[in-house]
TIVO-2410 file (N, C-alpha, C; in nm, 3 decimals):
# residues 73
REC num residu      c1      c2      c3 atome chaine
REC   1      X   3.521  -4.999  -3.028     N      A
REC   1      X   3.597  -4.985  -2.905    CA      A
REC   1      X   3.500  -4.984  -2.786     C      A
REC   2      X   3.546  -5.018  -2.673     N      A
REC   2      X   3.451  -5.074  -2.544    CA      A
REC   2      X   3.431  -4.894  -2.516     C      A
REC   3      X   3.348  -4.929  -2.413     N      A
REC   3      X   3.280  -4.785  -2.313    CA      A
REC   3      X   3.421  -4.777  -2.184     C      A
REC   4      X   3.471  -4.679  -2.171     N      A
REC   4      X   3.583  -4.648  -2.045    CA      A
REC   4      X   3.564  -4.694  -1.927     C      A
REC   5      X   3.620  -4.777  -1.884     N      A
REC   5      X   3.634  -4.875  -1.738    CA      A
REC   5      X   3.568  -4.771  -1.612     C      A
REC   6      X   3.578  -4.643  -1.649     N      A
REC   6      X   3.526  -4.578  -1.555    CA      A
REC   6      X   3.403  -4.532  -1.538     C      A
REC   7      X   3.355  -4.510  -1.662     N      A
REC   7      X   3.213  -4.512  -1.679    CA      A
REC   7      X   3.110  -4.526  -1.625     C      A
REC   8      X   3.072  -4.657  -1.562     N      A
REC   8      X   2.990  -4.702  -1.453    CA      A
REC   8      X   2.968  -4.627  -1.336     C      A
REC   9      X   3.097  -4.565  -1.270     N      A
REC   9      X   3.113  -4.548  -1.112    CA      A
REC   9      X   3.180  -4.416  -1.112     C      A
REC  10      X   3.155  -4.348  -1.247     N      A
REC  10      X   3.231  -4.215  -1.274    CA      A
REC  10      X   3.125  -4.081  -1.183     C      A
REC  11      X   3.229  -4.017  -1.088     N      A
REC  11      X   3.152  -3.929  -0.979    CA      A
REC  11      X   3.141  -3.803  -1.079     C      A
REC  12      X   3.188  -3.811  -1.192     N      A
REC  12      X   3.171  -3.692  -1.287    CA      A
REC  12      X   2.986  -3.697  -1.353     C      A
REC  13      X   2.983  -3.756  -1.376     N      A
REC  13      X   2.854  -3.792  -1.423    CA      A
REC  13      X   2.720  -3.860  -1.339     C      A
REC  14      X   2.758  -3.900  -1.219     N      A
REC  14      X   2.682  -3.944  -1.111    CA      A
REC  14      X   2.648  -3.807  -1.058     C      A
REC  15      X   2.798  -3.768  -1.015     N      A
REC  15      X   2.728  -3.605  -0.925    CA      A
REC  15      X   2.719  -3.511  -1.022     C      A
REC  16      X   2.825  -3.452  -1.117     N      A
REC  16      X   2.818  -3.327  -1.156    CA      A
REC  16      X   2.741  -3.301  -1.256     C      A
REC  17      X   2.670  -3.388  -1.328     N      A
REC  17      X   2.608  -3.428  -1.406    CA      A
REC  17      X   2.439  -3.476  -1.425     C      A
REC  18      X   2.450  -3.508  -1.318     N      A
REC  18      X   2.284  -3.599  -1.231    CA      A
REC  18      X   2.176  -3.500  -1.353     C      A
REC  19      X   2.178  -3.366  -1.329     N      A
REC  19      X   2.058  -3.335  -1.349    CA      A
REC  19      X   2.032  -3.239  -1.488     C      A
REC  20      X   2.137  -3.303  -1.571     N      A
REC  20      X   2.176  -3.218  -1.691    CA      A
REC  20      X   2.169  -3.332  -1.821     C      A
REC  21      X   2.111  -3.417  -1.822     N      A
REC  21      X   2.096  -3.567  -1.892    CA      A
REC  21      X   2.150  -3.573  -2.062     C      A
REC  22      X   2.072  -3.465  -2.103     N      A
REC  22      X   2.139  -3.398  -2.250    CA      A
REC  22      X   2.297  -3.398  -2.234     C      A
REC  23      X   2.340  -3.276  -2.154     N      A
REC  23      X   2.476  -3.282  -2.201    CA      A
REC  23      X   2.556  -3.373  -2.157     C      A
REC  24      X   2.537  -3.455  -2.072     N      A
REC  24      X   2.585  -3.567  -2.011    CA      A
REC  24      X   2.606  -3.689  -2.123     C      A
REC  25      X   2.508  -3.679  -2.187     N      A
REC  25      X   2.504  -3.783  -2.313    CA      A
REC  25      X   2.616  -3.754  -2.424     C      A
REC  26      X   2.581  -3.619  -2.468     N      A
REC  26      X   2.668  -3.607  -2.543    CA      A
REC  26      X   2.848  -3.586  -2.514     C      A
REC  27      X   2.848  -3.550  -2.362     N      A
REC  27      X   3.020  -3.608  -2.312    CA      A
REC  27      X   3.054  -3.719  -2.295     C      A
REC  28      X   2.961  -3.817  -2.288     N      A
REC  28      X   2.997  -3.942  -2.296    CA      A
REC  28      X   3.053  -4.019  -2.436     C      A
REC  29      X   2.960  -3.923  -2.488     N      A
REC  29      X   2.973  -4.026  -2.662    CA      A
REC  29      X   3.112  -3.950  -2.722     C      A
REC  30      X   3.148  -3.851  -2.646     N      A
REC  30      X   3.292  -3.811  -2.693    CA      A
REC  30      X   3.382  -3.851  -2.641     C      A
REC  31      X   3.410  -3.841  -2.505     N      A
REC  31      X   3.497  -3.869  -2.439    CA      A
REC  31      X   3.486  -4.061  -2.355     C      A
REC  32      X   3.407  -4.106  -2.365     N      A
REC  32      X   3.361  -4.253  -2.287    CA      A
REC  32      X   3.306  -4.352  -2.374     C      A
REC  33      X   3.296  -4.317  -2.470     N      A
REC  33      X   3.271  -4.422  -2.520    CA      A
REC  33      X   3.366  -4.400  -2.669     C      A
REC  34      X   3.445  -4.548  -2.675     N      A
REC  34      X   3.543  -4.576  -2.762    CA      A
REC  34      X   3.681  -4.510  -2.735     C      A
REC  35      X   3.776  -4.433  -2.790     N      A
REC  35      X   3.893  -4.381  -2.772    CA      A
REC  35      X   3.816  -4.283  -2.637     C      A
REC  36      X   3.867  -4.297  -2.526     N      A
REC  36      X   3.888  -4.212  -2.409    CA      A
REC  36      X   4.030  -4.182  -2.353     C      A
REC  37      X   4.130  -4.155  -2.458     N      A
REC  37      X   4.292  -4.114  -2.440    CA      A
REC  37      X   4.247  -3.949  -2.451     C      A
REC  38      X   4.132  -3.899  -2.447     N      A
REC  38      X   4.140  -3.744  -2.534    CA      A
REC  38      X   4.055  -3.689  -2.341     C      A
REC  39      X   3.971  -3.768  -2.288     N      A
REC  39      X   3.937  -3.735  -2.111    CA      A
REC  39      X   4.034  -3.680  -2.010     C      A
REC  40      X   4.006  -3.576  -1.956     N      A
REC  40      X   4.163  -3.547  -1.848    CA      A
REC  40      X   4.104  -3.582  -1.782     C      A
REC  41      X   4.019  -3.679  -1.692     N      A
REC  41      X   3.970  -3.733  -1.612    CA      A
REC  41      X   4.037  -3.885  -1.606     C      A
REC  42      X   4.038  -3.934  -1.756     N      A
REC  42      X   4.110  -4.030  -1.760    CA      A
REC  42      X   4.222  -4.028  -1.760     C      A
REC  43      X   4.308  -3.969  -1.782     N      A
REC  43      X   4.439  -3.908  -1.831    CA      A
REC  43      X   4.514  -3.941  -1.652     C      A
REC  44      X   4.466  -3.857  -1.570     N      A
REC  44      X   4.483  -3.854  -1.412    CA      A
REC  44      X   4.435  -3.982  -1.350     C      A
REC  45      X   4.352  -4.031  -1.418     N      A
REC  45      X   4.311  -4.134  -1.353    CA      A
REC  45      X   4.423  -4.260  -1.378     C      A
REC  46      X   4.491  -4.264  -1.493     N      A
REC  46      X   4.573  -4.386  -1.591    CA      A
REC  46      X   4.720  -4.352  -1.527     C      A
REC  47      X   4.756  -4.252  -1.496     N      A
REC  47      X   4.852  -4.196  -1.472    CA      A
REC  47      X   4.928  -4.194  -1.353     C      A
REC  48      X   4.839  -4.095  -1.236     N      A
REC  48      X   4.876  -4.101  -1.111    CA      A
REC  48      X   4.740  -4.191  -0.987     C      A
REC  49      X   4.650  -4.210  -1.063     N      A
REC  49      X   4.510  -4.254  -0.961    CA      A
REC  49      X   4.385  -4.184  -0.946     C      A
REC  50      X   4.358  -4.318  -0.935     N      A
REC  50      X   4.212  -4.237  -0.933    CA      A
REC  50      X   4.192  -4.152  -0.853     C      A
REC  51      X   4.248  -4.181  -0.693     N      A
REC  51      X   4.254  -4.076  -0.544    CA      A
REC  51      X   4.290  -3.910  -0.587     C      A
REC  52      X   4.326  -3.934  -0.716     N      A
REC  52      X   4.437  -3.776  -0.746    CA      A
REC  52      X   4.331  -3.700  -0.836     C      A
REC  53      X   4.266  -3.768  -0.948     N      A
REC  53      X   4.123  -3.677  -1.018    CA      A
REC  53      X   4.011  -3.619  -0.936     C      A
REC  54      X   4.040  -3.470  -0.939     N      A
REC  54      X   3.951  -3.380  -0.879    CA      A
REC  54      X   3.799  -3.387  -0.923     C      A
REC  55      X   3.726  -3.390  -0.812     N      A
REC  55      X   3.547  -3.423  -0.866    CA      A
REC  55      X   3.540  -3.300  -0.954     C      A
REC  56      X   3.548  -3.216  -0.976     N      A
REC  56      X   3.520  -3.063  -1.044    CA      A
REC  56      X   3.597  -3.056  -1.162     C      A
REC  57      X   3.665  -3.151  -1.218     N      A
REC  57      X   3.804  -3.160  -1.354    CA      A
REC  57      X   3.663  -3.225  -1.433     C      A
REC  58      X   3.629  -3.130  -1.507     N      A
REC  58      X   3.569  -3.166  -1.658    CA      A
REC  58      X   3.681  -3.247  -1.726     C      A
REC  59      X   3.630  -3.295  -1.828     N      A
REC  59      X   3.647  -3.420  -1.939    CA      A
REC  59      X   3.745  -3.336  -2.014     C      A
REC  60      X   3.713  -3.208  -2.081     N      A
REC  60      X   3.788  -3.123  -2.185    CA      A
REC  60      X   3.870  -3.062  -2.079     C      A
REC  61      X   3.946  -3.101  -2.007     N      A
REC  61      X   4.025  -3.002  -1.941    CA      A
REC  61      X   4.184  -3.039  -1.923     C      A
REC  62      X   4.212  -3.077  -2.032     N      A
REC  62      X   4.336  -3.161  -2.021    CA      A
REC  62      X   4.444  -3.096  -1.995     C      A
REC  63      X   4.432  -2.956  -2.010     N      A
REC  63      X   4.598  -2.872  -1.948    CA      A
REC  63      X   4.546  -2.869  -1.835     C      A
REC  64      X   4.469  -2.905  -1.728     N      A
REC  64      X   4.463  -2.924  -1.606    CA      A
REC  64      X   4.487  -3.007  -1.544     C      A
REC  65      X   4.466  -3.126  -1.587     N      A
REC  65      X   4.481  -3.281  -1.589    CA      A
REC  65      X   4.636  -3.275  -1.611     C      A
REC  66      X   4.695  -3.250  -1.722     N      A
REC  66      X   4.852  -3.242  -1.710    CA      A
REC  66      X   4.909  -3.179  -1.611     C      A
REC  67      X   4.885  -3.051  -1.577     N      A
REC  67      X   4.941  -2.953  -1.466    CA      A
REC  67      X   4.886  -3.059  -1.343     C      A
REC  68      X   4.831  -3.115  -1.271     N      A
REC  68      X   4.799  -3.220  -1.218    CA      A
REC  68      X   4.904  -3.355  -1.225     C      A
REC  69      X   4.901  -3.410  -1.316     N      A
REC  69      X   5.004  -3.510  -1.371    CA      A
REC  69      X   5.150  -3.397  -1.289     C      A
REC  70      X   5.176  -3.389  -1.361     N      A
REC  70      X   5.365  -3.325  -1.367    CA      A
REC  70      X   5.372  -3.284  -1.186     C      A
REC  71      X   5.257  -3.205  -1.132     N      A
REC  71      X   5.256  -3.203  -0.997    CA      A
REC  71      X   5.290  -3.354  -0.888     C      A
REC  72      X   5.229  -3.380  -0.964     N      A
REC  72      X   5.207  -3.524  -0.890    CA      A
REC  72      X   5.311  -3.684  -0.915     C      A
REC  73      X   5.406  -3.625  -1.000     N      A
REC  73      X   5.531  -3.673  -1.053    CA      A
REC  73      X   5.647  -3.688  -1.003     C      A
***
């Protein structure tokens, strides 16, 4: 399965991430690369837009990402 369309230009990992390289790697290889249906980053992003995913919404945070979603519905 491909790497997540967002990947490249993702402000999660550009900013919040920059200076933490280890764990950055290993959120990627869970959540970005191959099945990325399990990201609440993606989840908000597929859903309502990209304009609507908060820079500070970690990857594992998907009852946030939903409470987000249904808000924004």
């Amino acid at each position: 399965m491909a790497n997540c369309e967002c990947l490249a230009k993702c402000p999660f990992f550009n900013d919040q991430m920059m200076n933490m390289p280890n764990m950055a790697t290993s959120i990627k290889e869970k959540y970005c690369k191959g099945d990325n249906s399990d990201c609440a980053r993606y989840m908000v992003f597929k859903t309502i837009g990209r304009e609507k995913v908060p820079g500070n919404l970690f990857p594992h945070q998907k009852d946030i990402a939903e409470t987000i979603i249904k808000e924004n519905n």
